[in-house]
C-alpha positions in Angstrom: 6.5 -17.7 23.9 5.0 -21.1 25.4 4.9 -24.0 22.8 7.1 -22.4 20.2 9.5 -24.3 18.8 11.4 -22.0 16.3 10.5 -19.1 14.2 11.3 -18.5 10.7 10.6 -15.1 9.0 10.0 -15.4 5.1 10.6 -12.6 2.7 8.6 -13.5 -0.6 9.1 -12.3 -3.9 7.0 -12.8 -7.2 9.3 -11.8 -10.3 7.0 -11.4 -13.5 9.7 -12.4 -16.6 8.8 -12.3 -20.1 5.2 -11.4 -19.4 2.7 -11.1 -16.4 1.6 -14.5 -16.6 5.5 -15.6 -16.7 5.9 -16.0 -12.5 8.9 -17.3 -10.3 8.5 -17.1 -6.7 11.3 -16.2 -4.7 11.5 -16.8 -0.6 13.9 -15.4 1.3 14.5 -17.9 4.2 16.7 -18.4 6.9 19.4 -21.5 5.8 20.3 -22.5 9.9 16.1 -23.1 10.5 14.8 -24.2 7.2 15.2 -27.8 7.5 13.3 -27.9 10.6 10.2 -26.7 8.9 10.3 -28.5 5.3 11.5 -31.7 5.6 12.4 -31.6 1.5 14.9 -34.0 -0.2 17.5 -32.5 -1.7 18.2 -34.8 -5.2 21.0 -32.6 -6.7 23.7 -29.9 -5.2 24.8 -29.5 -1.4 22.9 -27.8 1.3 26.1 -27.3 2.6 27.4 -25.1 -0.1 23.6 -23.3 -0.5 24.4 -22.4 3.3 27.6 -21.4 3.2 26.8 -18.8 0.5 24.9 -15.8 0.5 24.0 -15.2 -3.2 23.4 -19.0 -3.9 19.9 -21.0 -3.7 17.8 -24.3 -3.8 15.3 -24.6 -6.6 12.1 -27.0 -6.4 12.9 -29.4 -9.0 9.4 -28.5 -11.0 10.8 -24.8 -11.1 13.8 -26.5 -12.5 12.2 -28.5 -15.0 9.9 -25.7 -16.0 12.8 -23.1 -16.7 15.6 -25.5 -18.2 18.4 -24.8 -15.5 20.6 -27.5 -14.0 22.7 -27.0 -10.8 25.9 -24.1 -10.9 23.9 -22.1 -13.5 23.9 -18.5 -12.5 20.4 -16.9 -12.9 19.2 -13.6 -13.3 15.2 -12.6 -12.4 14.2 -9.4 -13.1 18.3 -8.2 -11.4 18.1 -10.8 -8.2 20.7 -12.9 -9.1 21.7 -16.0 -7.6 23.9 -19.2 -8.1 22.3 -22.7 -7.8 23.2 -24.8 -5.5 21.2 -27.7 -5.0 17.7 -29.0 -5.9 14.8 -30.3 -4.1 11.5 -32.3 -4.2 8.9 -31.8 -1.8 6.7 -34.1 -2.3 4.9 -32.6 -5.4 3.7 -29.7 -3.3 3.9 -26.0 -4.7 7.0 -25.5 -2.6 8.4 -27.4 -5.5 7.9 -24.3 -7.8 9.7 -21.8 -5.5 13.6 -20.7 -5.4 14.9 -20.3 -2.1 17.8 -17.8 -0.8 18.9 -16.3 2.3 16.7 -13.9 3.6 19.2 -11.3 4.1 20.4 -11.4 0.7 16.7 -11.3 -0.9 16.5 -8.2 1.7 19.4 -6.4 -0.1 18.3 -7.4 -3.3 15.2 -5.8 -3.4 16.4 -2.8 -2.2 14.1 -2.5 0.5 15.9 -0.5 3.0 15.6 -2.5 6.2 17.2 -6.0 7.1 14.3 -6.7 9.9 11.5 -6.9 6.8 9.6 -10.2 6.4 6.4 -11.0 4.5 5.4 -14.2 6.4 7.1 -15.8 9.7 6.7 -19.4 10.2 6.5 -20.8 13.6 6.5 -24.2 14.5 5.0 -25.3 17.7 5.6 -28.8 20.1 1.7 -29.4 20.4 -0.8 -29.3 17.5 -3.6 -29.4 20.0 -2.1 -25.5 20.8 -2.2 -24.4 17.2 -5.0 -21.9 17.9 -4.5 -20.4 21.5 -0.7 -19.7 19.8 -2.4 -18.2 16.8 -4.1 -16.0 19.1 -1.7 -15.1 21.5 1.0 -14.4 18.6 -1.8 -12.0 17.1 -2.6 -10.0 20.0 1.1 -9.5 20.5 1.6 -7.7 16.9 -2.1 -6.0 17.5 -0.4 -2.3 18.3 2.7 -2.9 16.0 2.8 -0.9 13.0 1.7 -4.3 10.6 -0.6 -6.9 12.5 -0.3 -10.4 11.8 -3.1 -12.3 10.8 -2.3 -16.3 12.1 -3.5 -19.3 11.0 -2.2 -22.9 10.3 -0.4 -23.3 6.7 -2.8 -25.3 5.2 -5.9 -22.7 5.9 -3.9 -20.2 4.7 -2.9 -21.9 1.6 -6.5 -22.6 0.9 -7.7 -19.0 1.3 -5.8 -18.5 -1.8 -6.7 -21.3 -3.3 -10.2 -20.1 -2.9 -9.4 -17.1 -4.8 -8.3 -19.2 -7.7 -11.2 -21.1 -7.5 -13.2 -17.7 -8.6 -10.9 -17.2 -11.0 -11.0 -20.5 -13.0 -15.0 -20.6 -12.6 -15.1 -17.3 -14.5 -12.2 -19.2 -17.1 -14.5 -22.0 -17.4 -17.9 -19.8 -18.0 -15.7 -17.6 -20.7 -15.0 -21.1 -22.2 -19.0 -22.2 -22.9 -19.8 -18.8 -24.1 -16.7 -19.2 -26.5 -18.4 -23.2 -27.6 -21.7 -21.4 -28.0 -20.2 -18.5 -30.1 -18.1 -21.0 -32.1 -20.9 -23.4 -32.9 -23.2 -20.4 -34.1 -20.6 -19.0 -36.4 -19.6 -22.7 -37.7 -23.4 -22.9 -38.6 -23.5 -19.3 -40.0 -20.8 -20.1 -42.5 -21.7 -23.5 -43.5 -25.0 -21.7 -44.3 -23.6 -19.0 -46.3 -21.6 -21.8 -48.0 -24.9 -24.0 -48.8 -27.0 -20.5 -49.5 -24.1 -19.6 -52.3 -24.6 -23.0 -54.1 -28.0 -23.5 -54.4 -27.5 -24.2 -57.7 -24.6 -26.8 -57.5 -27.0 -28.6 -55.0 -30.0 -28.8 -57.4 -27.4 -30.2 -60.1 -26.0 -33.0 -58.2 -29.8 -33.7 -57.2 -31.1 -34.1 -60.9 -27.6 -36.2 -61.4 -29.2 -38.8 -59.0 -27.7 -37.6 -55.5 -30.2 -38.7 -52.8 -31.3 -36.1 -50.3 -29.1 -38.3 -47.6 -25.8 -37.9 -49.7 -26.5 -34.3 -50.1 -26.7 -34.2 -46.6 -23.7 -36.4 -46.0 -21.4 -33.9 -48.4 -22.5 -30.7 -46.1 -21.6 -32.6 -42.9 -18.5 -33.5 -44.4 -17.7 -30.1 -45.5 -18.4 -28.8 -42.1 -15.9 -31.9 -40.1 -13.6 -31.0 -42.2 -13.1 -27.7 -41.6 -13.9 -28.1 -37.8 -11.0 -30.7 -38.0 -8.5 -28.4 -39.2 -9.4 -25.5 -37.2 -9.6 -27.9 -33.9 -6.2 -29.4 -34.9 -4.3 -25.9 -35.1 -6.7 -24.6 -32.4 -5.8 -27.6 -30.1 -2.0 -27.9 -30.8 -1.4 -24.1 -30.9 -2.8 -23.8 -27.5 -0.9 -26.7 -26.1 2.5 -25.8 -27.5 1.8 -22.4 -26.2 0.9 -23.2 -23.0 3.6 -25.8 -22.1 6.2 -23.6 -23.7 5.7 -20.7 -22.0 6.3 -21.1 -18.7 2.7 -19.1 -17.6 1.2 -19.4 -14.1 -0.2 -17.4 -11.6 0.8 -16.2 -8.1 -0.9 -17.3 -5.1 0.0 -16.3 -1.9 3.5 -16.3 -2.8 3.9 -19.7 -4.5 3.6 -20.0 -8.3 0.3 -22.4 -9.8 1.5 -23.3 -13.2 -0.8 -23.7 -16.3 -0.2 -27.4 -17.7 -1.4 -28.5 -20.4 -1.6 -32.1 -20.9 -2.2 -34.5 -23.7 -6.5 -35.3 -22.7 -6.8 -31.5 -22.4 -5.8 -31.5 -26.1 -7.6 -34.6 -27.3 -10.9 -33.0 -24.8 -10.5 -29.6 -26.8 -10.2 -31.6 -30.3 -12.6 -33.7 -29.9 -15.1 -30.7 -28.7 -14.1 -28.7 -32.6 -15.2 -31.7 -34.2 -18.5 -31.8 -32.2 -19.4 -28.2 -32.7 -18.3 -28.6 -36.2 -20.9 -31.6 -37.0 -23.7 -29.7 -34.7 -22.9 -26.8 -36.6 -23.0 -27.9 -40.1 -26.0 -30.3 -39.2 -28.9 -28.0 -39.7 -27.8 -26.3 -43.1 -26.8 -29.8 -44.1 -30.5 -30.6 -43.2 -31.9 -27.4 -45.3 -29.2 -28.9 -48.5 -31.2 -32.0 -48.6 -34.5 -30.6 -49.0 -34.0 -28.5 -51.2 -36.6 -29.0 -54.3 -34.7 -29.1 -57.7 -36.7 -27.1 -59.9 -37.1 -24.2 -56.8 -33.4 -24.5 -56.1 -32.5 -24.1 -60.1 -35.4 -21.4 -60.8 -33.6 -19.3 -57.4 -30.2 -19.1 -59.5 -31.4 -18.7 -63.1 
């Protein structure tokens, strides 16, 4: 076809591990053409010895990091298993969190009957100003096969599903301020409960000289102090959890991982300790009002 340089079919494979959320993306590629459409730099192993043998494969060095595995180690996803042979960095890109083997043995691995089957085929052409009409033309040639293709430039594509995770993480981030607004009414609900239940206590320290603004004071500090401890374990729980366990999601056959880093945990503290003084702030407010002799006469 006019302006094609090379063509590169891609079988892709997302492996769930320990659980849904627990994702590595495996592409089948073709070893003699890859080089030619990622220009990656290999930082540990041999290309040479990744090409040479059919069950071996390059790792992105994120997917490295992420699973603990260092070059030679033989690795078993979900009964694909393969020998690494080198490692690669791409920039920072998500091709960084794929594994890459021969197409031919990621065909025979997956059992899936024919050695002509490809998910995605990569073309490169010699004139970016022909990116479309190529696009076109490649599509109406595959319009009356049995699966049509649907051709667009990498980046558009990679965006498409990008766009779906933006839906997704919207919806994440609306779940998260119903779960603030939830939070703070049942931080203010029990500090209530807790002020309602010693009524008594309160009048006491009152005829013992506390000012209304101390009272106040000893409600808030009640209520900090328990959002602190629930923001702590809340916080840390969720970051150990969520940098420990390898979670991500699949997007158009790369992996997005779920990172969390140190100002997510100090943003998600500091938000407890918020709720926790908006919450406590109001029955803290009713404390210190409270009239001795009505707040005596209620218990007795």
């Amino acid at each position: 076809m006019d302006h094609v340089r090379a063509v590169m079919p891609t079988l892709i494979k997302l492996n769930s591990c320990a659980t849904n959320l627990d994702m590595v993306g495996i592409h089948g590629v073709d070893p003699s053409v890859l080089r030619s459409f990622r220009d990656f730099r290999l930082v540990a192993g041999s290309y040479d010895a990744f090409q040479a043998e059919t069950g071996s494969a390059l790792v992105g060095r994120e997917l490295m990091e992420r699973r603990g595995w260092t070059v030679g180690d033989a690795v078993d996803i979900n009964r694909i298993n393969f020998t690494i042979r080198g490692v690669f960095e791409d920039g920072g890109t998500t091709y960084e969190s794929l594994a890459l083997v021969h197409l031919t043995f990621l065909q025979q691995a997956t059992g899936i009957g024919r050695d002509s089957w490809a998910t995605q085929l990569y073309v490169r052409v010699d004139d970016s100003e022909k990116l479309d009409s190529v696009a076109a033309r490649i599509d109406e040639v595959f319009d009356t096969d049995v699966f049509q293709t649907d051709t667009k430039p990498e980046s558009a594509f990679l965006a498409r599903g990008l766009e779906e995770f933006r839906d997704i993480a919207e919806f994440s981030q609306l779940l998260g301020y119903i779960t603030a607004l939830l939070t703070l009414i049942l931080v203010a609900n029990t500090i209530y409960m807790a002020t309602q239940d010693r009524v008594k206590e309160i009048a006491i320290l009152r005829t013992l000289g506390f000012m209304p603004e101390r009272v106040l004071l000893l409600v808030v500090l009640e209520s900090l102090t328990l959002s602190f401890i629930g923001g702590l374990l809340g916080a840390a729980g969720g970051y150990w959890i969520v940098n420990s366990g390898n979670y991500g999601v699949g997007i158009e056959g790369y992996q997005v991982a779920f990172v969390a880093e140190v100002h997510v945990f100090l943003f998600s503290f500091a938000v407890a300790i918020l709720l926790g003084f908006l919450g406590g702030l109001l029955p803290a407010i009713a404390a210190s009002r409270l009239q001795i002799v009505s707040g005596l006469r209620r218990v007795a």
